[in-house]
C-alpha positions in Angstrom: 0.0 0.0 0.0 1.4 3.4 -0.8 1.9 5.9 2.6 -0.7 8.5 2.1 -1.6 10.6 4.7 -4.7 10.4 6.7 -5.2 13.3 9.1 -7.4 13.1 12.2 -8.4 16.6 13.0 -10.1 15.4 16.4 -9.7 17.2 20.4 -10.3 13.5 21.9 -7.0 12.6 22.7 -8.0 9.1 24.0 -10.4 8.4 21.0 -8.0 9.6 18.6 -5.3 7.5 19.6 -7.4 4.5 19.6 -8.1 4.9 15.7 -4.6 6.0 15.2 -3.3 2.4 16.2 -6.1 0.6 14.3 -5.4 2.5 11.2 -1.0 2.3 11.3 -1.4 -1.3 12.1 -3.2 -1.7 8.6 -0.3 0.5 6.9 -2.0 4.0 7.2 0.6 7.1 7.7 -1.5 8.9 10.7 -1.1 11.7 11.3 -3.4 13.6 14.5 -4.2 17.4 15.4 -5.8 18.3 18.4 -6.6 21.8 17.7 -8.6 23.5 14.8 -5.6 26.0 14.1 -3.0 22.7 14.0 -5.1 21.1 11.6 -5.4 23.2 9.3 -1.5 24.1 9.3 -0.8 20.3 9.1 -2.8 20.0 5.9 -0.9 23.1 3.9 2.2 21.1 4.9 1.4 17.3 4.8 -1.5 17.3 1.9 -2.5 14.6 3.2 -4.8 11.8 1.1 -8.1 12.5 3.5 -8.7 14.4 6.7 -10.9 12.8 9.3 -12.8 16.0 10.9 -14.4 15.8 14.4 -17.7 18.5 13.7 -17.2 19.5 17.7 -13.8 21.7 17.9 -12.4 24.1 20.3 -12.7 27.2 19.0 -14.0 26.5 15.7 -16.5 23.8 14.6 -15.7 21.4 11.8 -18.5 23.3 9.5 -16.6 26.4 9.5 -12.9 25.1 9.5 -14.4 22.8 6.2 -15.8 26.1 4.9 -12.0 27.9 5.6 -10.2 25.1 3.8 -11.9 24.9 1.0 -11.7 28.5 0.4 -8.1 27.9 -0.6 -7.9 26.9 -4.1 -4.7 24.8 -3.6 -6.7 23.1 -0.4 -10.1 22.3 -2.6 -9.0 18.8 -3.6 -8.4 17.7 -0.3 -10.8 14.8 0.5 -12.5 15.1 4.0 -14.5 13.1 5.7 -16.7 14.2 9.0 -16.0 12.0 11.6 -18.2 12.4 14.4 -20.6 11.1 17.3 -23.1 13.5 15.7 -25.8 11.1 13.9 -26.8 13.9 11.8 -24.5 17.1 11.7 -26.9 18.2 8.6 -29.8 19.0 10.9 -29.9 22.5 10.2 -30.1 21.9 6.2 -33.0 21.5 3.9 -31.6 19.4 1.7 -28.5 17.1 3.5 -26.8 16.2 -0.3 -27.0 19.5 -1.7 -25.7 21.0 1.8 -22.6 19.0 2.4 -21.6 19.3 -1.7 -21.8 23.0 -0.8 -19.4 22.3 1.8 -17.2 20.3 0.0 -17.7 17.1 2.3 -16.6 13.8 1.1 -18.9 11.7 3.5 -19.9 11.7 6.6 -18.9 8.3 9.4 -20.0 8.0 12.4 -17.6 7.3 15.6 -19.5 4.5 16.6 -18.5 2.6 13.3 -16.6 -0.7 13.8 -13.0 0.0 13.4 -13.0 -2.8 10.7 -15.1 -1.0 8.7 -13.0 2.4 9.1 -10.3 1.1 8.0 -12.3 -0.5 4.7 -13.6 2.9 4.3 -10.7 5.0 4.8 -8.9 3.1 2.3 -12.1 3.3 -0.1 -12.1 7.3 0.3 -8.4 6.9 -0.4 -8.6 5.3 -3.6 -11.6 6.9 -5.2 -11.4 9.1 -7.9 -11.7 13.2 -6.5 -15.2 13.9 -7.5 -16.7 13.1 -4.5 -19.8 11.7 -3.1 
């Protein structure tokens, strides 16, 4: 497998550990930020293959620091993926699609997922082709 870079932009220091492990000891280069402000550094200097993006941040919420990444043209291919114990983060949306395509969302996963399964679908987010959902 080639070493791309999968950020977790997460404050849970525990909980992001725990998916660190799981996803190095299937090959992954992992890389973690515990602050909004760190994350988004990190990805102007790692460009990493997909960012895993808690929506509940210090500071600023995973909405807006979504919304401030992909204002950066050189960010805008970066594939991110909400990771978060939020069922639905799209509560406040008419239309959940059309909102997190405005956003530039990859997907959305939910914390509770097996770890199993993350690391099939972090390697499936990986691989697919940039146009998205």
């Amino acid at each position: 497998m080639e070493h791309k870079i999968v950020l977790m932009v997460d404050e849970d220091h525990d909980f992001s550990s725990i998916i660190e492990t799981k996803l190095k000891s299937k090959g992954f280069d992992v890389r973690l930020a515990y602050m909004p402000e760190t994350g988004m550094q990190m990805i102007k200097e790692l460009r990493p293959a997909l960012v895993l993006l808690d929506i509940n941040l210090p500071g600023m919420n995973g909405l807006d620091f979504l919304v401030e990444l992909k204002k950066d043209e050189s960010m805008k291919d970066i594939k991110v993926a909400f990771f978060s114990s939020l069922v639905n983060p799209w509560t406040n949306f008419m239309d959940v699609k059309e909102a997190s395509k405005e956003l530039g969302a990859t997907t959305f996963i939910d914390k509770a997922i097996d770890l199993d399964r993350l690391v099939e679908q972090v390697g499936e987010l990986i691989a697919a082709p940039e146009e998205g959902m």
